[in-house]
N, C-alpha and C positions, 0 to 999 in steps of 0.2 A: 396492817401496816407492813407487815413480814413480805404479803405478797407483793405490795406497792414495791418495797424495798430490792428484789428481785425483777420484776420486771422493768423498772428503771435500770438495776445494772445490764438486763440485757438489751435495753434499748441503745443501751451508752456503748455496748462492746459493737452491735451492729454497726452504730454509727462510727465510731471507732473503726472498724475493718472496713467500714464503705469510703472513708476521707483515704486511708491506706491505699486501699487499692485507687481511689480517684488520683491521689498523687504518684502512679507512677509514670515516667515523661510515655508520652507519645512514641518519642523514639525506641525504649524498652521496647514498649507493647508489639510497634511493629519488627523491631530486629529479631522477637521470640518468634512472632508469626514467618515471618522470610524464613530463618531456621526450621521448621514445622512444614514448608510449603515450596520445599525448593529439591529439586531434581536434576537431573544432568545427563546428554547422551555425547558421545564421540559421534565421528562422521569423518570417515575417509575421501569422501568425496563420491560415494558409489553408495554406500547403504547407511545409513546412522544407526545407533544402538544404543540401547540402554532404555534408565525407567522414565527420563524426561520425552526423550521421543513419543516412548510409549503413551503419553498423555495427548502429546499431539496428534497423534493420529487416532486417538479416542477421538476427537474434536468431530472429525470426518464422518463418524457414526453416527454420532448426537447430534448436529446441525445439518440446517438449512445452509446456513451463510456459514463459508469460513472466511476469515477475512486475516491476511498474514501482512501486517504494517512492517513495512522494509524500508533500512538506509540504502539510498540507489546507489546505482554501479558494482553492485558487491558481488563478483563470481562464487564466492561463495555459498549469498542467499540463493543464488541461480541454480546453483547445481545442486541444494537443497531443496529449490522448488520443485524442481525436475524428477526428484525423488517423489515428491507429497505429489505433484501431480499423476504419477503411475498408481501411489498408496491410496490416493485420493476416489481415482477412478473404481476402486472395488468395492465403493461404498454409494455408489450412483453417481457423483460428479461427471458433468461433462460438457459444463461450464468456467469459460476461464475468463474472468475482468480484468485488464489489464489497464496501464495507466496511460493510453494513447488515444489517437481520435478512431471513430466508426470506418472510415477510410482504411489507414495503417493497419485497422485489425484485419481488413480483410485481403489484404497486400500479405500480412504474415501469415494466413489461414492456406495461401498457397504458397509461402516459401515454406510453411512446415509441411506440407506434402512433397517438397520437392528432395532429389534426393542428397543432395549436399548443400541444407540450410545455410550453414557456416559461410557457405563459398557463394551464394546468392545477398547475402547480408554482407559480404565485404565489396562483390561486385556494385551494389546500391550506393555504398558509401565511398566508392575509390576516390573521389578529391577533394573527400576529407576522413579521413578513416580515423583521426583522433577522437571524434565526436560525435560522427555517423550520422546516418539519415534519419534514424527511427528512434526514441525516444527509449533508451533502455535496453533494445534490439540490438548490439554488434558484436558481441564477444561469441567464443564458441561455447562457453557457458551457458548464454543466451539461447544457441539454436541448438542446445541439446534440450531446454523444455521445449523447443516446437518441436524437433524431434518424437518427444514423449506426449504431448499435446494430439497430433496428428496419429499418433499410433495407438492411441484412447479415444479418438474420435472425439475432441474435444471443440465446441464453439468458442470463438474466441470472440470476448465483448472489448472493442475499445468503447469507454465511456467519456473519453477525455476530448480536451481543445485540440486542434491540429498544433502542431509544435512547433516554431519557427524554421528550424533546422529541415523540417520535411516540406515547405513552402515550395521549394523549387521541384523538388520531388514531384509534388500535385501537381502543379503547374504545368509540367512539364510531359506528365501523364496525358492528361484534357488536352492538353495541344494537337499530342504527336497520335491522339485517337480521331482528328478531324480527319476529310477527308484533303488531298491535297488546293482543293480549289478553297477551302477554308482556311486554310493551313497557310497559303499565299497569301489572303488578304488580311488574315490578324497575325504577321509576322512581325510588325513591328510593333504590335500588343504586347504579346509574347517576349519581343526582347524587351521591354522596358518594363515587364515586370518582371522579367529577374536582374534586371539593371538595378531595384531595390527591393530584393527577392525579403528584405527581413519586415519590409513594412509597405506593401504595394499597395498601389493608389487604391480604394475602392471603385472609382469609375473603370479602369482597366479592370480590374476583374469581375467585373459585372458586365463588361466588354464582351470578355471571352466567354465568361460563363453563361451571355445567351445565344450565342455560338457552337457551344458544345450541348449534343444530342442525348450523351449517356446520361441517365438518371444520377447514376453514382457516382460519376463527373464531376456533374452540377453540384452535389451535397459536399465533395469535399472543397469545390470552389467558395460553395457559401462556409464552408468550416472555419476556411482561411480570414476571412471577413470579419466572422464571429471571433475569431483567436486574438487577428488584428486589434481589435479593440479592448478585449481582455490585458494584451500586453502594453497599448498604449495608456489605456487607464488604472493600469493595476485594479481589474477588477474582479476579488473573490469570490464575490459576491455571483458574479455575471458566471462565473466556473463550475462553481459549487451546484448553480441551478443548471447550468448544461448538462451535466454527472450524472444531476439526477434525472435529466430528462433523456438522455441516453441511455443510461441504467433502464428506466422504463418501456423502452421504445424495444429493449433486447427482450426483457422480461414478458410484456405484454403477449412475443411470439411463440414462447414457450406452450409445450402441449398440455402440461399442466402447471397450476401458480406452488407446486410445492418441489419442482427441479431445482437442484441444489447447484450452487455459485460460490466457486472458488477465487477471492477476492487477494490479489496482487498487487498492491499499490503503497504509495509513499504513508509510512505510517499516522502521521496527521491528517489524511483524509479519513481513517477508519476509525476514528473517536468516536461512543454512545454520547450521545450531548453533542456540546459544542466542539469545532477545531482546535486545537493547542492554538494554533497560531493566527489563525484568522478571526477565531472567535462566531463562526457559523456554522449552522447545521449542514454539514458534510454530507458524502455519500454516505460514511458508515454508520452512521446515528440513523438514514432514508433506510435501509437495510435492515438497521437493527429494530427499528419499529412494524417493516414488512415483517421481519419473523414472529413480529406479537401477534401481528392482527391475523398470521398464516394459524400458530398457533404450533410455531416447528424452533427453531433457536438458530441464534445466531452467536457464533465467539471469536472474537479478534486479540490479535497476539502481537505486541510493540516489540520490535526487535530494536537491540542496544546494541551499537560500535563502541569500543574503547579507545583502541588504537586507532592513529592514520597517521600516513607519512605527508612532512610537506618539505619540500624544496631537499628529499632525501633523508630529512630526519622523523623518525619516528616522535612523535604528538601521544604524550597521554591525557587524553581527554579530563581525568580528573581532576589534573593540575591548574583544569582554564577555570579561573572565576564564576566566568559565565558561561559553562557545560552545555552543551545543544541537550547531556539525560542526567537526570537526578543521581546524585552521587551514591544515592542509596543502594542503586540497581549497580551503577559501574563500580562499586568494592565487591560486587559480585564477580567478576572476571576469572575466568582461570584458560589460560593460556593451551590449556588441552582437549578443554570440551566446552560445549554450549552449555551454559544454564538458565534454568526453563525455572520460572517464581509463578505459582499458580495465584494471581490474586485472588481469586472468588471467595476463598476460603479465609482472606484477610480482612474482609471489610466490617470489622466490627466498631466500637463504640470509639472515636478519637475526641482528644480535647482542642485540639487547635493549640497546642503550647509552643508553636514553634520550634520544636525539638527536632519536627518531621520538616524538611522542603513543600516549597507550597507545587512542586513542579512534582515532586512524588506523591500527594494528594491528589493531586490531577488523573495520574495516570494509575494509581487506584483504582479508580471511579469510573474511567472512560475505556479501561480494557481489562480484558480477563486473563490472560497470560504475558508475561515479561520475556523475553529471550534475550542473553546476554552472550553475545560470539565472539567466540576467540580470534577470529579475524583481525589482524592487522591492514587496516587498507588505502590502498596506495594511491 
């Protein structure tokens, strides 16, 4: 009876500390884990430092894929990329996916050979230099990674749609490579597809495009076509599989299937799983399961804006209702240095209590590092 009487109380204390700890909130558990798994480097714009960097460029050793999810326009991701891509390269990379079509990549693969990028990338975009020709291409930010690109001997993958903004650009390229006796007879092609250069007819460019001789001509003519339709039907769908059948088309020419790919692009395409926003399987979920089947790894890293200015006033992000990043990450900010949340090392047992954001569950699950930048952006 003695030992019944014991073993019942220890069954009662177990249960007793098991409800204990079940009841502690969600939010506890993970604000101890952030605390436990969070690092930090500065970055003057020339070298970063510290033990959060250091993590990231652990990344570069350990994988196949790296994939760095970025808010665009940011001179500052830029000239941190510029960094990882020189850091990058000592570890085999010499692969760069950017977020443009197959065309643009190879338009930039010789302005970063040339010898003042900067001034080639403003020359493209001179009549309209707010918004540029090249999707993510105009700053000098920008053409300090082709710079670093080209001096790493790096391939550059565009995996993306042709992008409205470079419509004429193509266009305009295919035209002026006929020869003049072409060139005379589809000049009034020509003008009447940039007479509605953001949405041209598909018979005009099917015009010209069996008119033009270049192979690579022809494929960004059909780009346009293919874009066209995307933008007309909002279709993610139609994107998500072009990405990935570009991504393919680069991959497949590789001299072996374990060359490592340094991924640059808007951080909702490089979700494990589904897209935040579209809700389909993206480039970086295609990626993250080539690095299973290779059998080498793949890690992608969400980078977080807090700040931005609009109409001249500084926006803190935290204060919007409805936040584009879980407020969990952006009470991380600090105004001096980048901080770097390793999730990997958080994903333990949750209850769903609503204590956490469902928007921080997400990105739990679908990336392995957090980056939170002191950037204010304009």
């Amino acid at each position: 009876m003695k030992k019944l009487i014991i073993a019942t109380a220890i069954l009662y204390s177990s249960v007793s500390f098991a409800q204990t700890a079940n009841n502690i909130p969600d939010s506890a558990k993970f604000n101890k884990k952030v605390m436990e798994n969070t690092t930090s480097f500065v970055f003057d714009g020339q070298k970063p430092t510290g033990k959060g960097w250091d993590i990231l460029e652990k990344q570069f050793a350990d994988n196949q894929f790296v994939a760095w999810g970025e808010y665009h326009n940011s001179p500052a991701i830029s000239q941190l990329s510029a960094y990882a891509l020189g850091s990058a390269s000592k570890y085999g990379f010499r692969n760069w996916c950017v977020e443009v079509s197959p065309f643009v990549a190879s338009e930039l693969t010789g302005i970063a050979a040339s010898k003042n990028p900067i001034d080639s990338l403003k020359a493209i975009s001179k009549d309209h230099p707010d918004y540029g020709t090249f999707p993510f291409f105009k700053t000098t930010e920008d053409a300090q990674m082709l710079s670093i690109a080209a001096k790493n001997k790096y391939k550059i993958w565009g995996i993306d749609q042709e992008f409205q903004m470079a419509f004429p650009y193509c266009i305009t390229k295919a035209y002026d490579a006929q020869s003049p006796k072409v060139k005379k007879a589809y000049k009034a092609v020509y003008d009447s597809l940039l007479a509605r250069w953001w949405m041209p007819k598909v018979r005009l460019i099917d015009s010209l495009k069996n008119a033009t001789i270049q192979p690579r001509l022809k494929d960004a003519l059909e780009d346009i076509k293919i874009s066209r339709t995307i933008y007309y039907e909002s279709d993610n769908q139609m994107r998500a599989t072009l990405m990935k059948k570009n991504f393919y088309n680069y991959y497949d020419k590789t001299t072996t299937k374990n060359e490592k790919v340094f991924f640059k692009l808007g951080a909702n395409h490089l979700a494990k799983g589904l897209n935040l926003m579209t809700n389909l399987y993206d480039i970086g979920n295609a990626a993250y399961e080539l690095s299973q089947r290779n059998k080498t790894g793949f890690v992608n890293v969400y980078f977080v804006n807090r700040f931005y200015t609009e109409k001249g006033k500084v926006i803190d992000d935290l204060d919007n209702e409805d936040s584009e990043y879980p407020k969990e990450f952006l009470k991380l900010y600090d105004k001096e240095k980048w901080m770097v949340v390793d999730l990997r090392a958080m994903r333990l047992r949750y209850d769903h209590d609503k204590t956490i954001s469902d928007d921080a569950y997400s990105i739990l699950y679908k990336y392995d590092l957090v980056v939170i930048s002191p950037e204010v952006m304009k």
